[in-house]
C-alpha positions in Angstrom: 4.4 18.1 20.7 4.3 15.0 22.6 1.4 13.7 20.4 3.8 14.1 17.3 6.5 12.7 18.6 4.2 9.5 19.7 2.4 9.3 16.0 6.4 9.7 14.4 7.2 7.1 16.3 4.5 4.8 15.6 5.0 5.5 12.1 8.4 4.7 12.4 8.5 2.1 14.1 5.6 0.2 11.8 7.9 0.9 8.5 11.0 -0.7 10.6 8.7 -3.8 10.9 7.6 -3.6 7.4 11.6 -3.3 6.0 12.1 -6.1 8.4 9.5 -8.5 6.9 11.0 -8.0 3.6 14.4 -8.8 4.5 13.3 -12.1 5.8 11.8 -13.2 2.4 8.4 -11.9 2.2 7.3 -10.4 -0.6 7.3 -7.0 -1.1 4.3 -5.0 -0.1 1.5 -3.9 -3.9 -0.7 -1.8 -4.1 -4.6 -2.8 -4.6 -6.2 -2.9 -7.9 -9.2 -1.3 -7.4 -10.7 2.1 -6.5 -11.9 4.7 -8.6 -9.1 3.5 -11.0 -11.3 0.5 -11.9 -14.9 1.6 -11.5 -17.2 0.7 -13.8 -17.0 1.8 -17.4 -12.7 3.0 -16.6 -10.3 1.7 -18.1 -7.5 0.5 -15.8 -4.3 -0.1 -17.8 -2.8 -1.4 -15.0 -5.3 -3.4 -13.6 -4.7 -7.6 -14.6 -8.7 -7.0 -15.3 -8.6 -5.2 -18.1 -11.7 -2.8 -19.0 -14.1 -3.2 -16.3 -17.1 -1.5 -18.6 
């Protein structure tokens, strides 16, 4: 139980700093463009890359 509590905690405490770096003007956090979403002959309709075939 202790171990949970610990990793909750952790994770906790890592979005707090997250939130916190946004409210000071950062921007906010994207996801990657890549992975099997863009591997080679997928199309990534999202991706700024276009067809990567």
């Amino acid at each position: 139980m202790g171990t949970f509590l610990l990793a909750f905690g952790l994770i906790l405490v890592s979005l707090a700093c997250l939130g916190v770096g946004v409210m000071c003007g950062r921007p906010p956090l994207k996801g990657s463009c890549g992975g099997l979403a863009c591997a080679k002959g997928i199309s990534c309709a999202g991706c700024r890359k276009g067809d990567r075939g």
